[in-house]
C-alpha positions as CSV (number, residue, x, y, z in Angstrom):
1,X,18.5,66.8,-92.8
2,X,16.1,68.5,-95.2
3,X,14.2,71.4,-94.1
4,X,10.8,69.6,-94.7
5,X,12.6,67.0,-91.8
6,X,13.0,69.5,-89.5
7,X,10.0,71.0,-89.9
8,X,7.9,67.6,-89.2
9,X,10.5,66.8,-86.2
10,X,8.8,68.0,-82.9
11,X,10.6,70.9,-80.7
12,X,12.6,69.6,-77.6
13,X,11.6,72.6,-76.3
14,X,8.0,72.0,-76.4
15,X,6.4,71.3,-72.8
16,X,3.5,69.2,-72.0
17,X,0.6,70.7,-70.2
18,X,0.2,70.6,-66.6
19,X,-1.3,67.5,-65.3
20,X,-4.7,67.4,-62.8
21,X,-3.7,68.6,-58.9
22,X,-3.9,65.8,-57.1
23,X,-6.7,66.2,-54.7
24,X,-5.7,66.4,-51.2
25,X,-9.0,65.0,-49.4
26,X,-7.9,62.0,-48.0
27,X,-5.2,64.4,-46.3
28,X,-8.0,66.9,-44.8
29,X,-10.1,64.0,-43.8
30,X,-7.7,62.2,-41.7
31,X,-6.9,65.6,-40.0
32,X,-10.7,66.0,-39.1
33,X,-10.8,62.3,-38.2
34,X,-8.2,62.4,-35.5
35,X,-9.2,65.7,-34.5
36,X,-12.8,63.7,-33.7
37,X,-10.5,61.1,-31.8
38,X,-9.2,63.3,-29.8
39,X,-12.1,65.5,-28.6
40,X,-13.9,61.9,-28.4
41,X,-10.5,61.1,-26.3
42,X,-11.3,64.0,-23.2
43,X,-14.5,61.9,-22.1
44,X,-12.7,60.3,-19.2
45,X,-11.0,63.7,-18.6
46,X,-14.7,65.6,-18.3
47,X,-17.1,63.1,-18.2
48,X,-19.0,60.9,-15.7
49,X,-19.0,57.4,-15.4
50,X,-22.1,56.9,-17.1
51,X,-20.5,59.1,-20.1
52,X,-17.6,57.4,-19.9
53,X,-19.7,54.0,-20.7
54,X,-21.8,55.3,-23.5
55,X,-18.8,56.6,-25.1
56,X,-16.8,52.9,-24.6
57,X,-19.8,51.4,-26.2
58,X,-19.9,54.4,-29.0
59,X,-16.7,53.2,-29.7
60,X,-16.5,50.0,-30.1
61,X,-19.7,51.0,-32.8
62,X,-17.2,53.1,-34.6
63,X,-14.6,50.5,-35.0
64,X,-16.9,47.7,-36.2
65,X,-18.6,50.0,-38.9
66,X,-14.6,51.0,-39.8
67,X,-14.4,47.5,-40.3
68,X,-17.0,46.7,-42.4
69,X,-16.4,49.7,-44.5
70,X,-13.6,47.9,-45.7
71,X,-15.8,45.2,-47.2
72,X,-18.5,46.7,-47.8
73,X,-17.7,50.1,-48.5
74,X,-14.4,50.2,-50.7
75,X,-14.9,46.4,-52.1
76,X,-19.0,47.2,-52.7
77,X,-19.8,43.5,-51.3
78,X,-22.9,44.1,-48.1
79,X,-21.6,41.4,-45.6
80,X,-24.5,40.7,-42.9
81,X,-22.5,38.3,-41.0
82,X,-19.4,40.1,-39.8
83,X,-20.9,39.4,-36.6
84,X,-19.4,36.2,-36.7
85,X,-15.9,37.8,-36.4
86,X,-17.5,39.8,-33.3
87,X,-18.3,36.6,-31.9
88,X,-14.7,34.7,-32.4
89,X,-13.1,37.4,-31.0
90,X,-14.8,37.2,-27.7
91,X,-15.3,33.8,-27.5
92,X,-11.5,33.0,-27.8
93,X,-10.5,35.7,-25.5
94,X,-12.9,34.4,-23.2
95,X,-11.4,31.0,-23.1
96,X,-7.9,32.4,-22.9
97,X,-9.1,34.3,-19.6
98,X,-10.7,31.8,-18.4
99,X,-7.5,29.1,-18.9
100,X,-5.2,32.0,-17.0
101,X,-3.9,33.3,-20.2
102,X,-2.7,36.5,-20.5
103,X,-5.4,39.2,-22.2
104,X,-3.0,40.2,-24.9
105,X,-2.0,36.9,-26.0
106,X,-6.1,35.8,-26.3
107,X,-6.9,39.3,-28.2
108,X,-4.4,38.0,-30.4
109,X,-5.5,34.2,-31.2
110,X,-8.7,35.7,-31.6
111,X,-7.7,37.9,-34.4
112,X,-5.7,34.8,-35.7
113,X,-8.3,32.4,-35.6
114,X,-11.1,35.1,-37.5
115,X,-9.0,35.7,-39.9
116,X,-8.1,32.5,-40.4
117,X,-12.2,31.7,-40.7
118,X,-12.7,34.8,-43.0
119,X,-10.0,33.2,-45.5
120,X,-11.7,29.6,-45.4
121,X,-15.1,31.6,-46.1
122,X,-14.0,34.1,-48.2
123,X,-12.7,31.4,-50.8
124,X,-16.3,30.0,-51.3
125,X,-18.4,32.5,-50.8
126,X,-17.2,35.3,-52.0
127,X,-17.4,33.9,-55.7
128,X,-21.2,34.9,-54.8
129,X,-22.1,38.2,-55.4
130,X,-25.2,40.9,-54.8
131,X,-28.1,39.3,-52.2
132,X,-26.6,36.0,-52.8
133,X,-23.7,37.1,-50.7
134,X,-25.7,38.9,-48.3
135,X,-27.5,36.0,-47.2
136,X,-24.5,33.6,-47.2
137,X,-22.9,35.5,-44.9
138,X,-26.1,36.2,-42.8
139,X,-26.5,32.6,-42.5
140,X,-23.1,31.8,-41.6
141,X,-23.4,34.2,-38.7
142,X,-26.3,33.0,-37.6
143,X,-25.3,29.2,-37.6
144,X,-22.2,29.6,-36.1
145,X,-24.3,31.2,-33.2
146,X,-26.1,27.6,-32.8
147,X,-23.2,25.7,-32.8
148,X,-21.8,27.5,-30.0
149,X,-25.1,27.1,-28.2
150,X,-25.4,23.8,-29.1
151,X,-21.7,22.3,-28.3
152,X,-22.1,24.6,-25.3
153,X,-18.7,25.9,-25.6
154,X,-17.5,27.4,-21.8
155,X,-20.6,25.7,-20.1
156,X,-24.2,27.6,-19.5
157,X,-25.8,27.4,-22.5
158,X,-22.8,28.4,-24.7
159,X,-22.3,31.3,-22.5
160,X,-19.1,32.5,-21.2
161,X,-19.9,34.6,-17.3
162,X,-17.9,35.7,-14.7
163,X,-14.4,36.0,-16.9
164,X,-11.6,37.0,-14.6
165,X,-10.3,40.5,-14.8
166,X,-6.5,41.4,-15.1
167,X,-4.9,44.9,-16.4
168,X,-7.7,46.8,-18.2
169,X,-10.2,46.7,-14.7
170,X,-10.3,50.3,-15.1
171,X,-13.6,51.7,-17.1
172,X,-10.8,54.3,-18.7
173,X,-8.8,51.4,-19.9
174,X,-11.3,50.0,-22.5
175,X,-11.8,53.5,-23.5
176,X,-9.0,54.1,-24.9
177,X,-8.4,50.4,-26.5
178,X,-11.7,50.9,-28.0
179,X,-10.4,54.8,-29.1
180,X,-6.8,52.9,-29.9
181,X,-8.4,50.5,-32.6
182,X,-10.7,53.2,-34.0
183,X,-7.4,54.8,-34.8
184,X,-5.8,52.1,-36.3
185,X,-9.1,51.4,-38.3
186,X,-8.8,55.4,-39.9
187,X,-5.4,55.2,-40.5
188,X,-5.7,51.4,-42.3
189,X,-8.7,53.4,-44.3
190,X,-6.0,56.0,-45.7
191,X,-3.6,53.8,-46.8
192,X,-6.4,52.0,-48.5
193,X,-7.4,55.2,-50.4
194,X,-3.8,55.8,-51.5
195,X,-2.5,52.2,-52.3
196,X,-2.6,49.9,-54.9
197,X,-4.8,47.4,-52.9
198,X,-7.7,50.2,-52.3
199,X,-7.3,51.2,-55.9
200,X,-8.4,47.6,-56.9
201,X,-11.0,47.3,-54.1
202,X,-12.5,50.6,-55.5
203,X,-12.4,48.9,-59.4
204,X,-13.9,45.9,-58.0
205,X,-16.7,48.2,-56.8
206,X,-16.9,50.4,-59.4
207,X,-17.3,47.3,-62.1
208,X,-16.0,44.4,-61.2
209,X,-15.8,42.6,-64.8
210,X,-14.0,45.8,-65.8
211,X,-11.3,44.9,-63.1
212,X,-11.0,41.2,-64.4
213,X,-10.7,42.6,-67.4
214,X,-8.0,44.5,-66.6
215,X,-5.9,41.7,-64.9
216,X,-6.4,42.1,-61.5
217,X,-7.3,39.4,-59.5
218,X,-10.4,40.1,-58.0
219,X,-11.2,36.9,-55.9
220,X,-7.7,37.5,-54.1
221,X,-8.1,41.0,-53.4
222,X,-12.1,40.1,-52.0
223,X,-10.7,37.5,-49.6
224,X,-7.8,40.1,-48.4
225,X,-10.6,42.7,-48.0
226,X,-12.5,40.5,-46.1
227,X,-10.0,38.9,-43.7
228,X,-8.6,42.7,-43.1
229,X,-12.4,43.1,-41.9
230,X,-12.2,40.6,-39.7
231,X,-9.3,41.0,-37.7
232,X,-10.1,44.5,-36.3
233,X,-14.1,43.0,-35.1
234,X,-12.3,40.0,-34.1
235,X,-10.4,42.7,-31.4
236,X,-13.7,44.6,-30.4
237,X,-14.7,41.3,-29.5
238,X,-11.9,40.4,-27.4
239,X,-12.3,43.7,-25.5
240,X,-15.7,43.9,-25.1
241,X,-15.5,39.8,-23.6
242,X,-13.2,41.2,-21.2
243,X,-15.0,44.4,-20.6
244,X,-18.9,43.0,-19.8
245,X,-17.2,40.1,-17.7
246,X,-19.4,37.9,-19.1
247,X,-22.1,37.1,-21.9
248,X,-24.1,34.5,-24.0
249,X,-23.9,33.4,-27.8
250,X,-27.2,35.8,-28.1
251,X,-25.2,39.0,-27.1
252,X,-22.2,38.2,-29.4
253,X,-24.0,36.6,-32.3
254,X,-26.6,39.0,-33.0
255,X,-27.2,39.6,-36.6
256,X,-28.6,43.1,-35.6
257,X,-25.0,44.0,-34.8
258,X,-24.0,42.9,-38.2
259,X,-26.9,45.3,-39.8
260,X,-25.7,47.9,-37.0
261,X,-22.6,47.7,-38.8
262,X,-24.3,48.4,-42.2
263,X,-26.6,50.9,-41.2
264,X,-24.1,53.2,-39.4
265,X,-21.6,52.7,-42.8
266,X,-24.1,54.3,-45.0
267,X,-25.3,56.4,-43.0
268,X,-21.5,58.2,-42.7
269,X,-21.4,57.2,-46.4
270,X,-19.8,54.0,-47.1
271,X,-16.5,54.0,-48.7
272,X,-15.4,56.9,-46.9
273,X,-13.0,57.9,-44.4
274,X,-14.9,60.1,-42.2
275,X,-18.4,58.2,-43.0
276,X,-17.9,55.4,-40.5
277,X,-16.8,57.7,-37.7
278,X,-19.7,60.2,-38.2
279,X,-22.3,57.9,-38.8
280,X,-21.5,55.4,-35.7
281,X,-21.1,58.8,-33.7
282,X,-24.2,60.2,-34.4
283,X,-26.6,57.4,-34.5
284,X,-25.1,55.6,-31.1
285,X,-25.5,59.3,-29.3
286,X,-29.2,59.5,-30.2
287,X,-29.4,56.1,-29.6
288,X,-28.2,56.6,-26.1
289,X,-30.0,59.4,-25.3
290,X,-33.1,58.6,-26.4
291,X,-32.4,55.3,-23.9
292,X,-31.9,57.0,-21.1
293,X,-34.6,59.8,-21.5
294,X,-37.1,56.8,-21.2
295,X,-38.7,57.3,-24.5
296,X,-39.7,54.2,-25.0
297,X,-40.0,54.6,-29.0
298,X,-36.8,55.8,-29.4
299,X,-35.8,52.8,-31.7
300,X,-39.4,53.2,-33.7
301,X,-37.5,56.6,-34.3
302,X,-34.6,55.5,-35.1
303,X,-35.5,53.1,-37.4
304,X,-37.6,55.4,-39.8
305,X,-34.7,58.2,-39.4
306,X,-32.8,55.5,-41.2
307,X,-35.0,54.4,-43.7
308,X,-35.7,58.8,-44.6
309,X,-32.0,59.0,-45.1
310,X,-31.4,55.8,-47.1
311,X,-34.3,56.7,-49.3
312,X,-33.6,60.8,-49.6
313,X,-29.5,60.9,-48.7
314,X,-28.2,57.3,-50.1
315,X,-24.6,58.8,-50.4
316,X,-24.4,59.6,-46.7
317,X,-24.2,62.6,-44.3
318,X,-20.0,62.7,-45.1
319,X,-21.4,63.4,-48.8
320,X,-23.9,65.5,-48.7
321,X,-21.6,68.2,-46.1
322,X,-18.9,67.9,-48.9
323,X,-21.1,68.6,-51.4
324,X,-22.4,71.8,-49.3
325,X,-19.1,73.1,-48.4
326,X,-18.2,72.9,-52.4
327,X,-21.4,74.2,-53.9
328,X,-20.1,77.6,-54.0
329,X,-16.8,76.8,-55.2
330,X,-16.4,77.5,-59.2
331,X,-14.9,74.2,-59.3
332,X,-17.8,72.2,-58.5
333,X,-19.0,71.6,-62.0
334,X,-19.9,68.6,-63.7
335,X,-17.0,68.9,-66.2
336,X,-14.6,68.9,-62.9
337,X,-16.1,66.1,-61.5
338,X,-15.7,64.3,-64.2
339,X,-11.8,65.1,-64.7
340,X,-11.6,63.9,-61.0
341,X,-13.2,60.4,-61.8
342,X,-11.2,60.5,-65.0
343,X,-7.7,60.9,-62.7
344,X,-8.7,58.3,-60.3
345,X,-9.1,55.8,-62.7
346,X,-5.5,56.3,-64.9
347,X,-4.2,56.3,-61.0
348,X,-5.8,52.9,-60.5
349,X,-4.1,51.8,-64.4
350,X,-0.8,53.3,-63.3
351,X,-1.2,51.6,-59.9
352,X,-1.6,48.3,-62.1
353,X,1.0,48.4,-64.8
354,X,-1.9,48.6,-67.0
């Protein structure tokens, strides 16, 4: 081999630089998460009874906006009718209870039977997209509200009252289903920010045609985002029926629990790990407390607090305390932020086989 070879022929020896550190927030995030849980988890411990009710209800908030973060936040599509799910899960826990069915086995057809609705749904409507979507859902909620009434499902208008009790008659047991499924919820959103799956969700959110265009099948990976929604609102259901005894298609098919749902999302910031949590947290607290100070305002309040942050802190209170914490760090610079979208996006190719 000729010298003018050898010179053109790379060295072996020659090493590639260093690649981006991988950023380790999803790991700090779930550590502050279930460090949350678990003060949240000494209520019974040091509260009252009356604490011990705000905080089930607190709760329940947190799991149904961990819910909806996963269609709305990570997949970028604003479901208003999740309700819905809400509502099948109590419903067909109810009717388990009340044909002398055991409470696990009617938590469980009601998570069946949502999901199995979200997939029908999801096919149809979720080739919609923006306020098309939005309303679709909303009105699917809403009219499956009236047919309940309507067909007068359990007798009563619809309504489903006096539902046996069995196991979980204890205030502290709901407590800690509700605290139970708020942990599955965080630790389902963690594998979603480290998996393949959430990779696509986040593409499909990001730019959806840029996805198709990439292979992935978006309209799948919607309808799996949206059935994974259901099934954990489909339990809150089923524990709240067995928890208030009793209730009507008003209570469980409110499309103000749906825009609950939204409204505590982005107020954590949506697509998050921690948003959900600290958003459902800290607006059910006040909420509470404002309630049982006997201001009679307090949702007036409430209501323009939400519209100040939407309109001044879009991104959330989860962002705007990272971006405080990092300000001072030299690593906080546009360039850096950059690289960091940069690496998330040849993760999301790699993840692909792209």
């Amino acid at each position: 081999m000729s010298s003018h070879t050898k010179a053109q022929t790379p060295s072996t020896t020659e090493t590639l630089p260093p690649g981006p550190k991988e950023s380790r927030e999803w790991l700090w995030s779930l550590i502050v998460g279930l460090l949350i849980l678990g003060l949240v988890a000494t209520v019974p411990v040091f509260g009252d009874a009356s604490a011990l009710h705000t905080w089930t209800l607190i709760l329940m908030f947190v799991v149904l906006a961990q819910s909806w973060n996963f269609i709305g936040g990570f997949t970028g599509y604003s479901s208003f009718g999740n309700v819905a799910f809400f509502g099948i899960g109590a419903y067909t826990t109810g009717l388990m209870l009340l044909g002398n069915q055991p409470f696990w086995l009617g938590l469980i057809a009601g998570a069946f039977v949502a999901a199995l609705f979200a997939f029908l749904l999801g096919l149809p409507v979720l080739r919609l997209r923006g306020h098309y979507f939005a309303i679709a859902t909303l009105g699917t909620a809403v009219a499956l509200g009236e047919f309940v009434t309507v067909r007068d499902v359990g007798g009563g208008g619809g309504g489903l009252m006096s539902l046996p009790l069995a196991g979980l008659q204890a205030y502290t047991g709901f407590f800690y289903a509700f605290l139970g499924l708020s942990l599955l919820c965080l630790l389902i959103t963690v594998f979603l920010t480290r998996s393949r799956f959430g990779y696509a969700l986040i593409a499909i959110r990001e730019s959806e045609q840029a996805a198709e265009a990439l292979g992935v099948p978006t309209h799948w990976y919607k309808v799996g985002a949206f059935v994974l929604s259901a099934i954990p609102t489909a339990l809150a259901g089923g524990l709240y029926a067995y928890w208030a005894t009793g209730f009507d298609p008003p209570t469980v098919f409110d499309v103000g629990i749906s825009v609950e749902m939204v409204l505590l999302t982005i107020l954590g910031g949506s697509g998050t790990i921690l948003g959900p949590i600290l958003g459902a947290i800290a607006f059910e607290y006040a909420s509470a407390q404002l309630q049982t100070s006997g201001f009679t305002w307090h949702n007036t309040v409430l209501g323009l607090a939400i519209v100040i942050v939407t309109i001044f802190l879009p991104q959330g209170i989860l962002r705007l305390i990272q971006e405080f914490i990092r300000r001072p760090a030299a690593g906080t610079t546009r360039a850096n932020r950059l690289r960091e979208g940069a690496r998330r996006v040849r993760r999301f190719i790699a993840a692909n086989g792209v």
